[in-house]
C-alpha positions in Angstrom: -4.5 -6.7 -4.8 -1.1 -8.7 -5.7 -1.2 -12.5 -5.5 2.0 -14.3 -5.5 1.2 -18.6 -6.3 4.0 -21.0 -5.7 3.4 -24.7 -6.2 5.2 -27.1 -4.3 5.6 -31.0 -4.7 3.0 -30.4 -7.7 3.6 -27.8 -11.5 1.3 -25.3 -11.2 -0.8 -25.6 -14.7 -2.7 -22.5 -16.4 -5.6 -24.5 -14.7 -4.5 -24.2 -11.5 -3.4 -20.9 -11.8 -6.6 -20.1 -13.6 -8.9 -21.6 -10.6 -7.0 -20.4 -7.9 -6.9 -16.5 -9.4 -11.0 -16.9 -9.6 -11.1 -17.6 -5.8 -9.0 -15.4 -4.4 -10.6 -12.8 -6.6 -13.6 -13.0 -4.5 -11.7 -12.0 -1.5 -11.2 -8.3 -3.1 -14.7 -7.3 -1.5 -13.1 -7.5 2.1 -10.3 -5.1 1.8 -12.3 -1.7 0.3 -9.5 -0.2 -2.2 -7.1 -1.3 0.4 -3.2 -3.0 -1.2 -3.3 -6.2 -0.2 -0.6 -9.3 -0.9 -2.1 -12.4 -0.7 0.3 -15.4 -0.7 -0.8 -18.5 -1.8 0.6 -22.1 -1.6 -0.7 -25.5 -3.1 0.9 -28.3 -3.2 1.0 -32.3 -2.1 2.5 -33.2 1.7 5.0 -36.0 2.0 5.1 -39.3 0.5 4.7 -41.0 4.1 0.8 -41.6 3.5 -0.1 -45.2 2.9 -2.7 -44.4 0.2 -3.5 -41.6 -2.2 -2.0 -37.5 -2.3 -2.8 -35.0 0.4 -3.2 -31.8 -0.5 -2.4 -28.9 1.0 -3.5 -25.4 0.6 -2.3 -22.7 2.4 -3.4 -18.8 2.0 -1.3 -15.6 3.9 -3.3 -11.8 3.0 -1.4 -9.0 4.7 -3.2 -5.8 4.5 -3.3 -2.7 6.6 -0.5 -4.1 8.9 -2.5 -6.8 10.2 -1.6 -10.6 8.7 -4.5 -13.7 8.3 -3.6 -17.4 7.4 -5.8 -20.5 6.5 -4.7 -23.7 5.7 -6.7 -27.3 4.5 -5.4 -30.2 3.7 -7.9 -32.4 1.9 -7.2 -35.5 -0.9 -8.3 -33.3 -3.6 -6.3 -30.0 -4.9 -9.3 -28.3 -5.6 -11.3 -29.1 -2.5 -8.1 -27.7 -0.4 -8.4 -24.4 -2.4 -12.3 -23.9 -1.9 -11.6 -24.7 2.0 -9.0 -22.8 2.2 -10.9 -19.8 0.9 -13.9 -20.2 3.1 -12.0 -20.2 5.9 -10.2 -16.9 5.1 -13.6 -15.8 4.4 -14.5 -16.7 7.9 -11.2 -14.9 9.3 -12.0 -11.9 7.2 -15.4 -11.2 8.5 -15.2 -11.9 12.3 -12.0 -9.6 12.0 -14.7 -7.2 10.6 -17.3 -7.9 13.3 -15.1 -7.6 16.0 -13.7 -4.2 14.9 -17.5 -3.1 14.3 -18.4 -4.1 17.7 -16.0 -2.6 19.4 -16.4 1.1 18.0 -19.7 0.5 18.9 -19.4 -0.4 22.5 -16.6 2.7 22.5 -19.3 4.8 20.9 -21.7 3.4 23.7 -19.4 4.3 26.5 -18.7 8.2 25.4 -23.0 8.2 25.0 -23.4 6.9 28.4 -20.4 9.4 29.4 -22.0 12.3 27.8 -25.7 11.8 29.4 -23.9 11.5 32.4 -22.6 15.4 32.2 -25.9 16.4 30.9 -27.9 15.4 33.3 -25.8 16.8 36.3 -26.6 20.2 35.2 
């Protein structure tokens, strides 16, 4: 797994770096030996808020072809890194669910297909 970090608005301290590395770490589980890229970008948004930073988190993983995103914006760096995590978490498995349920409904299909032949005979 290669992660690229940029930092924008904000520097990206060994801190930083060092926290986000640990989360996206945990995402390694999801991608079974697979080369993945994941992308990430933290930062603050505009200056236009009235009061306090907004942070923003965004996350890109491109693996196998297929792309996911998340983004959170929260007022606290962190917090937009741990949401933004658990909702590529979220991504991750219903991708995973979905392509489990459909080989099983395919599988179910060529069963029903194959009883079908059998019991003509």
């Amino acid at each position: 797994m290669k992660i690229n970090t940029k930092a924008t608005g904000i520097s990206l301290t060994p801190a930083i770096s060092e926290y986000i590395e640990k989360k996206v770490n945990m995402l390694d589980k999801f991608f079974r030996g697979e080369e993945a890229l994941v992308n990430i970008e933290v930062g603050r948004t505009t200056r236009h808020h009235k009061s306090g930073d907004i942070f923003r988190a965004e996350i890109r993983v491109n693996v196998s072809g297929e792309e996911y995103y998340a983004v959170a914006e929260t007022e606290d760096l962190y917090a937009s890194i741990d949401k933004v995590k658990d909702e590529i978490i979220r991504e991750l498995t219903s991708q995973r669910k979905r392509a489990k349920r459909l080989f099983r409904k395919g599988a179910a299909k060529i069963k029903n297909l194959l009883k079908g032949l059998i019991s003509r005979k």
